[in-house]
C-alpha positions as CSV (number, residue, x, y, z in Angstrom):
1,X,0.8,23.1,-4.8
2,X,-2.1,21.7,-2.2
3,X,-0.5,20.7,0.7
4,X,-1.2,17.0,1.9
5,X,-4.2,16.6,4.4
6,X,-2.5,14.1,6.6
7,X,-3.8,10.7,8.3
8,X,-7.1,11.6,10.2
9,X,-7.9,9.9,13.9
10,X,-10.7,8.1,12.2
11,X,-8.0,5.7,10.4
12,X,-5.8,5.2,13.7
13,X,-8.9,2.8,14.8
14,X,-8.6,0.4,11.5
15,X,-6.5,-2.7,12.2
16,X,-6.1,-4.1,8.6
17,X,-4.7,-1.6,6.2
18,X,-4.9,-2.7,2.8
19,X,-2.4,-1.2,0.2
20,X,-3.6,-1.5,-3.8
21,X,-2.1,1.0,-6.2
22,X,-1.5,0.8,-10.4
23,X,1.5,-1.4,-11.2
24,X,4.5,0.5,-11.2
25,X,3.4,3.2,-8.8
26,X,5.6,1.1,-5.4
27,X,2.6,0.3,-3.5
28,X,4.7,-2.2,-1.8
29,X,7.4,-0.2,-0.9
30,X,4.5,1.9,0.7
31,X,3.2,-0.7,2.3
32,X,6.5,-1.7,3.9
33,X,7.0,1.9,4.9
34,X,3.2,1.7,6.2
35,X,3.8,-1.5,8.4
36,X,7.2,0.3,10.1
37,X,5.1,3.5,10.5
38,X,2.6,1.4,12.5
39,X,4.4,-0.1,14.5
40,X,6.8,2.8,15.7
41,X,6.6,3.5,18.9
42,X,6.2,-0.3,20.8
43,X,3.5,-1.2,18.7
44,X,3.5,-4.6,16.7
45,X,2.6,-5.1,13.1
46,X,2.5,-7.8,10.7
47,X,3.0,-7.3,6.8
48,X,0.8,-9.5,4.6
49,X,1.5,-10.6,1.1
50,X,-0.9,-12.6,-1.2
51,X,1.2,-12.3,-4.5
52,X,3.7,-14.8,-4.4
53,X,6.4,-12.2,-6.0
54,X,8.4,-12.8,-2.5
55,X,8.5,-8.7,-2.6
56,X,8.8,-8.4,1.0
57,X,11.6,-10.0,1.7
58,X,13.4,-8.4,-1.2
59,X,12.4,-5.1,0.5
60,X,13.6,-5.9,3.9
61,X,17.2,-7.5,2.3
62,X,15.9,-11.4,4.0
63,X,15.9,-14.7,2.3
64,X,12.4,-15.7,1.1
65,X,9.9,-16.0,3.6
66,X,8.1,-19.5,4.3
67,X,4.6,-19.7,5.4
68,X,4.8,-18.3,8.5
69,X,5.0,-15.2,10.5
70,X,8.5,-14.3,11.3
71,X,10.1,-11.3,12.4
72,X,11.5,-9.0,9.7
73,X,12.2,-5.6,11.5
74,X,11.8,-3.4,14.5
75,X,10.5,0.0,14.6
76,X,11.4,3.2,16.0
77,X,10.8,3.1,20.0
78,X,11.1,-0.9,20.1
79,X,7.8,-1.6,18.0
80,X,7.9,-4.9,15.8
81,X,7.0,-5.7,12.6
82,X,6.8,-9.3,11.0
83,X,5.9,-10.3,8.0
84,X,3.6,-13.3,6.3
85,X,3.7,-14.1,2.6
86,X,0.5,-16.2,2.0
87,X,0.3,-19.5,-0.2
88,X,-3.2,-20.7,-1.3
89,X,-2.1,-23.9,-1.3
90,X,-0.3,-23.7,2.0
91,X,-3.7,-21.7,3.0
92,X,-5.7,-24.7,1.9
93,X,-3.8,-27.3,3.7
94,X,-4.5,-25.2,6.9
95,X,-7.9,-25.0,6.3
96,X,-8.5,-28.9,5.7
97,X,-6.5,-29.4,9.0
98,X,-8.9,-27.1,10.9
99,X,-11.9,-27.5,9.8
100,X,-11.7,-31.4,8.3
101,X,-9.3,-32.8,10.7
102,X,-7.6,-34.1,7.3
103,X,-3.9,-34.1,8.0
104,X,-1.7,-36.7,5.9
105,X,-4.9,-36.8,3.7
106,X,-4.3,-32.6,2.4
107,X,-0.8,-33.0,1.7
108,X,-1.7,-36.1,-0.3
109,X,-4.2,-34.2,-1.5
110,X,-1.4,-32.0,-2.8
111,X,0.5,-34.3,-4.5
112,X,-2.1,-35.4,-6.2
113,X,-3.2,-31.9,-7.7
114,X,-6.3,-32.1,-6.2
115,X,-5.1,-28.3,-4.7
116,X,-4.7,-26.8,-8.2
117,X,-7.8,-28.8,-9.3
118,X,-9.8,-27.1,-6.3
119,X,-9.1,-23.4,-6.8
120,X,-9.2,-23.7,-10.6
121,X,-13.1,-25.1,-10.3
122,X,-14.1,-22.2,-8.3
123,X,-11.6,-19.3,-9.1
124,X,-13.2,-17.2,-6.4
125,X,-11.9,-19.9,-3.8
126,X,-8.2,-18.9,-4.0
127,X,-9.0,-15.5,-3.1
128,X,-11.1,-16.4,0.1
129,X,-8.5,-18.6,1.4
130,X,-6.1,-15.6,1.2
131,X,-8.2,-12.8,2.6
132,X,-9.5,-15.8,5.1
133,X,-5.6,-15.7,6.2
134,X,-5.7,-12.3,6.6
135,X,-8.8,-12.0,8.5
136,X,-7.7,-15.1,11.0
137,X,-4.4,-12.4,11.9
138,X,-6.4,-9.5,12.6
139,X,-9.0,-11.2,14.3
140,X,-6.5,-13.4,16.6
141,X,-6.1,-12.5,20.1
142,X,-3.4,-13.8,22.8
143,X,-4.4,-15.6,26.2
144,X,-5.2,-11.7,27.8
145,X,-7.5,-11.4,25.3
146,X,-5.4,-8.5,23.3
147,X,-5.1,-8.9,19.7
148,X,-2.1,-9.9,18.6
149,X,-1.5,-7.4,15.9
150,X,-2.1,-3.5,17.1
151,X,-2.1,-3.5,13.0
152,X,-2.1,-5.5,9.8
153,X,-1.0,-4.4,6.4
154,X,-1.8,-5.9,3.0
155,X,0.0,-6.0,0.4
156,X,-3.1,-6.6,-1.7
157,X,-3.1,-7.3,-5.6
158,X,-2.9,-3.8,-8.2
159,X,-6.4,-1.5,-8.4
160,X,-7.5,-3.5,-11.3
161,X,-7.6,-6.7,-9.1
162,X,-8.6,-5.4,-5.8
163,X,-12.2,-4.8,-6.0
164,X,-13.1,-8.4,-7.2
165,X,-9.9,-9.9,-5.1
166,X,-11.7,-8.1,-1.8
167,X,-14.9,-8.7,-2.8
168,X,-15.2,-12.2,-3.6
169,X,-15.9,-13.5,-0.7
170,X,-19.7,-12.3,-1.0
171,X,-19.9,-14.4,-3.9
172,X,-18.5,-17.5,-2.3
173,X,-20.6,-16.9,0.6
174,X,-24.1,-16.6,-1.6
175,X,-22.1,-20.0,-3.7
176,X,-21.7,-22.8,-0.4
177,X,-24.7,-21.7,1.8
178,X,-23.5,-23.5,4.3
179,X,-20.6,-25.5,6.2
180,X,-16.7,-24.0,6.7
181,X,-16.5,-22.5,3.5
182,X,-19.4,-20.5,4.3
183,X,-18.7,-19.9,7.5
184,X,-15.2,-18.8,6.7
185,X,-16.6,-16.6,4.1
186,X,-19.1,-14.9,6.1
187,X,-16.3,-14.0,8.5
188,X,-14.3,-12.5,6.1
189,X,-17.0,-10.4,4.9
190,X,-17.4,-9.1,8.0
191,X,-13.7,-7.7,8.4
192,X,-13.2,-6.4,5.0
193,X,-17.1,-4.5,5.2
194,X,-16.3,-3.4,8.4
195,X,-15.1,-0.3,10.3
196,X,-11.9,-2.4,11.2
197,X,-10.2,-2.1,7.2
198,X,-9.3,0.6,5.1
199,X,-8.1,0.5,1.5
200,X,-5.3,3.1,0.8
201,X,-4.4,3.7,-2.7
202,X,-0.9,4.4,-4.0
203,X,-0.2,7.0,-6.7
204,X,1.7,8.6,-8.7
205,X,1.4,12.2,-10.2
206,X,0.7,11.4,-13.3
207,X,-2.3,10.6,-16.2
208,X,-2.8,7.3,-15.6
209,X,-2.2,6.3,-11.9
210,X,-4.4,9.0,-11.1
211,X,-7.6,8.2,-13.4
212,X,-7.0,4.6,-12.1
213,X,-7.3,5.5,-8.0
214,X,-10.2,7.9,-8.7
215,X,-11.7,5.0,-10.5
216,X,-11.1,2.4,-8.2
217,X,-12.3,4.6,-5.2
218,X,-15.5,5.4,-7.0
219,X,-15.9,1.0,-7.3
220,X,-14.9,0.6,-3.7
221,X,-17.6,2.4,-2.5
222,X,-19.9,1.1,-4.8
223,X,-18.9,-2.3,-3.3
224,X,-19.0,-1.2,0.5
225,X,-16.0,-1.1,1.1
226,X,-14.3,1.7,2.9
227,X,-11.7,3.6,1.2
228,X,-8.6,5.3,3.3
229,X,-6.2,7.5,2.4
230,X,-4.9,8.7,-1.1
231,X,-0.9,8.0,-0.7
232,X,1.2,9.9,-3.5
233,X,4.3,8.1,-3.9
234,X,7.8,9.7,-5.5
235,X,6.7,13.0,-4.8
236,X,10.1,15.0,-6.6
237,X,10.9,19.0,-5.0
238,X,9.8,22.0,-7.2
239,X,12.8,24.5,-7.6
240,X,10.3,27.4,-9.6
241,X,8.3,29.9,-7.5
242,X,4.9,29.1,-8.3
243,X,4.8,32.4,-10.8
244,X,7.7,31.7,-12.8
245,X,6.3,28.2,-13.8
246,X,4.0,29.0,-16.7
247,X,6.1,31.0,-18.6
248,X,9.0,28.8,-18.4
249,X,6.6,25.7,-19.3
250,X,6.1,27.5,-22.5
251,X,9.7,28.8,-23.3
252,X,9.6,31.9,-22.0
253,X,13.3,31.7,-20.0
254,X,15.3,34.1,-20.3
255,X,19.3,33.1,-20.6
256,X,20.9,35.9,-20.4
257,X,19.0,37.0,-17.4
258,X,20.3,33.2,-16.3
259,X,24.2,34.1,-17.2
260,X,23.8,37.4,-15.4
261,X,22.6,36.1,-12.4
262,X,25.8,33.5,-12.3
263,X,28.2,35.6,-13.2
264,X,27.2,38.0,-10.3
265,X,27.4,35.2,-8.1
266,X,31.1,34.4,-9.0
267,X,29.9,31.6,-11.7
268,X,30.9,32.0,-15.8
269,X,29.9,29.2,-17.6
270,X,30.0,28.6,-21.4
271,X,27.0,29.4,-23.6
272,X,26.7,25.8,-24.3
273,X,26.3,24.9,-20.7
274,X,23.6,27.9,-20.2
275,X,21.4,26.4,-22.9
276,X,21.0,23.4,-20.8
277,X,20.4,24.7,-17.8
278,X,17.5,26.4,-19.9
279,X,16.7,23.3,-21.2
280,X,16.5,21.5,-18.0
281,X,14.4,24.5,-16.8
282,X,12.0,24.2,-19.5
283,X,11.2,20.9,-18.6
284,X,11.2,21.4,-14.9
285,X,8.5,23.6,-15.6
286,X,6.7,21.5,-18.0
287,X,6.4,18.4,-15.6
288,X,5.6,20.9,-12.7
289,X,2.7,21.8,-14.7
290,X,1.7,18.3,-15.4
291,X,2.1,16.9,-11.7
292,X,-0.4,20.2,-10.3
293,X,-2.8,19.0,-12.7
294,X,-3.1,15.8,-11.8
295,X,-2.9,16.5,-8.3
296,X,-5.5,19.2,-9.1
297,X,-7.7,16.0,-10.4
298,X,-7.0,14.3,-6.9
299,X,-7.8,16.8,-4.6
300,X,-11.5,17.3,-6.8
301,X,-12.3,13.4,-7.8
302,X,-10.9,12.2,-4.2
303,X,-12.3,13.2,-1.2
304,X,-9.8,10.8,0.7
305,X,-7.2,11.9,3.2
306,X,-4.1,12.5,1.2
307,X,0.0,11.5,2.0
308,X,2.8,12.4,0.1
309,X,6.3,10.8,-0.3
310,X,9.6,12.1,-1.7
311,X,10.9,10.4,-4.7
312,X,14.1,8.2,-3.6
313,X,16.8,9.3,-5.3
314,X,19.7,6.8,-4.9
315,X,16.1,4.1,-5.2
316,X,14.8,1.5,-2.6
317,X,17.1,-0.6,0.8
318,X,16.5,-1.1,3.7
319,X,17.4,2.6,5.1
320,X,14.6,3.9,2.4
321,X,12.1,2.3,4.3
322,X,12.7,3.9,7.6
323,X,13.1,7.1,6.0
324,X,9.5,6.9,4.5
325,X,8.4,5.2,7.8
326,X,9.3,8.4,9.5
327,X,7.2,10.9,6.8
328,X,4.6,8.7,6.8
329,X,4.5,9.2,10.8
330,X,5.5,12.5,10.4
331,X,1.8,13.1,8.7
332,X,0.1,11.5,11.8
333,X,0.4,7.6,10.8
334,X,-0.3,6.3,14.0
335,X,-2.5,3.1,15.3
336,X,-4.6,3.6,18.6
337,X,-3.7,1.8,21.4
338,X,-5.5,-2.0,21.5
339,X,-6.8,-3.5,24.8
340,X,-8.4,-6.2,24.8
341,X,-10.4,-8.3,22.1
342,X,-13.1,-5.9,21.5
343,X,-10.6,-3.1,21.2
C-alpha cells in the first residue's frame, strides 16, 4: 500500500480551501473535518456552504443556519470555527443594498419574483453571487488590518459541477463589461485564479470516484485553477500481509491451515463457522486488491498531495469530526500564521 504524502507547506499559505468530490464520497464531512483542522490551534475558520442542503448544521448537530456567520464549534487549543450557508437570493439582496443603495426596493423585488426571474435570465449569475460571498469572507479584514478568517472552507458543489460553478465568473465578467456586476466578477476571478485557493478533491477507493477526481483535476488545470490535495475518504484497515493477498483474492485459502491455527490458540469452532471466516477472507482479499488498484491509478494519474481517512465505523456525529480533524492535522493540515491584510 503507498503511504499518503501528507499536506505540503505550499497549501498552509491558501486561505480559501475548496472541497468538491463525486456524490456519495462525504466531501462535506471532509470539509467539516478540514475547517476544525484549520482552525486547531487558536486559529479561526469559517465553513462555507452554497448548496442549500443545510448539511452543515446537520454535521455539527445545530438547528439550520440563517444567513449569517455564526459560531458552530471550537477547535483543539481554543481555535474557532463558524460556519455560513449561502442563499442567492439572500446574496442578491445584499448586493442590491451595497452596490444600488436599494433597500425596501430588493425585498420588494423579492416578493415580486423578480429574484428568481434574475438568476434564471443569466444562469451564470447565481453562481457569481455565491463565489462573490465567498470571496468578500476571505478577502475581509478587521480594523488592524488582519483578515478575519486565518482560513475559509467551501463546501463547493460535486466534481461534475465545480469546474463551470468556479469558473463562471470569467464568463460573467467577459458578459457585463462594466459596472458592479463586473466589478464583482473580476474580483472573484482574481481569488479563485489565484495563489490564495486550492481545490481538494474527495475520494473514494474505488472505479468511479477515482476516474472522476483524475478527470476533474486534469479540467481544473485546464481552466487555471489550482488543484490541492487528493483527500481519500473511508479509508478501511487491511488485515492480509501484502503476500498472502493474491492468492486468497483468487481462492487459494487454506481452511484447515485456518482451524489448526485456532485450535492451537485455544479456539475450536465448527466447520460451518470456518467456511466463513474463509469466506470473509476471500473477499477481504478481493476488495484489498481492488482498493490498491485504484489507489495505484491515483498515485500515477494525480500528482497532487494525497490524505487519507479511516472509514467511520459506528458513521458520522459530532465526535467523528474531531476525530478526522485530528488525522487530518496529524498529516500536517495546518494554516500559516496571517498578519495583516497583505498576509
Amino acid at each position: 500500500m503507498v503511504t499518503p504524502t501528507g499536506w505540503p507547506a505550499a497549501l498552509s499559505g491558501a486561505r480559501l480551501h475548496v472541497v468538491t468530490g463525486k456524490g456519495g464520497t462525504g466531501k462535506s464531512t471532509v470539509a467539516a473535518a478540514l475547517a476544525l483542522a484549520l482552525a486547531t490551534g487558536g486559529k479561526r475558520t469559517l465553513l462555507v456552504e452554497v448548496e442549500g442542503r443545510q448539511g452543515i448544521a446537520q454535521l455539527f448537530d445545530s438547528p439550520p443556519l440563517p444567513y449569517e456567520e455564526r459560531k458552530i464549534a471550537v477547535a483543539p487549543g481554543g481555535g474557532e470555527v463558524r460556519a455560513l450557508a449561502v442563499d442567492a437570493e439572500a446574496a442578491l439582496l445584499e448586493y442590491f443594498e451595497l452596490f444600488y443603495r436599494l433597500g425596501m426596493a430588493g425585498r420588494t423585488l423579492r416578493r415580486m419574483g423578480a429574484i428568481e426571474f434574475a438568476t434564471t435570465l443569466a444562469p451564470g449569475l447565481r453562481d457569481v453571487l455565491l463565489t462573490g460571498k465567498v470571496k468578500e469572507c476571505v478577502n475581509r479584514t478587521g480594523p488592524d488590518g488582519r483578515p478575519a478568517y486565518d482560513a475559509v472552507v467551501l463546501d463547493a458543489p460535486p466534481t461534475g459541477r465545480v469546474v463551470s460553478f468556479l469558473d463562471v465568473t470569467k464568463a460573467m465578467a467577459d458578459l457585463a463589461r462594466s459596472g458592479p456586476i463586473h466589478t464583482q466578477a473580476e474580483g472573484v476571478v482574481q481569488v479563485l485564479h489565484s495563489g490564495l485557493t486550492a481545490i481538494h478533491l474527495v475520494t473514494l477507493l474505488e472505479e468511479l470516484p477515482v476516474t472522476e477526481t483524475l478527470e476533474t483535476v486534469d479540467e481544473l488545470v485546464a481552466a487555471d485553477l489550482r488543484p490541492g490535495a487528493v483527500i481519500v475518504n473511508r479509508v478501511r484497515p487491511r488485515w492480509l500481509p501484502d503476500r498472502s493477498v493474491a492468492a486468497a483474492a483468487s481462492g487459494r485459502v487454506d481452511a484447515e491451515r485456518i482451524r489448526a491455527g485456532l485450535s492451537g490458540a485455544g479456539v475450536d469452532l465448527p466447520p460451518d463457522v470456518i467456511d466463513g471466516l474463509v469466506a470473509e477472507t476471500v473477499e477481504h482479499a478481493v476488495r484489498v486488491n481492488s482498493e490498491s488498484a485504484a489507489l495505484q491509478r491515483l498515485s500515477e494519474g494525480a500528482d497532487r498531495p494525497r490524505l487519507e481517512l479511516p472509514q467511520l465505523v459506528d458513521g458520522v456525529d459530532l465526535g467523528s469530526l474531531y476525530d478526522l480533524a485530528a488525522a487530518l492535522v496529524e498529516q500536517g493540515v495546518a494554516v500559516r500564521a496571517l498578519s495583516g491584510a497583505g498576509a
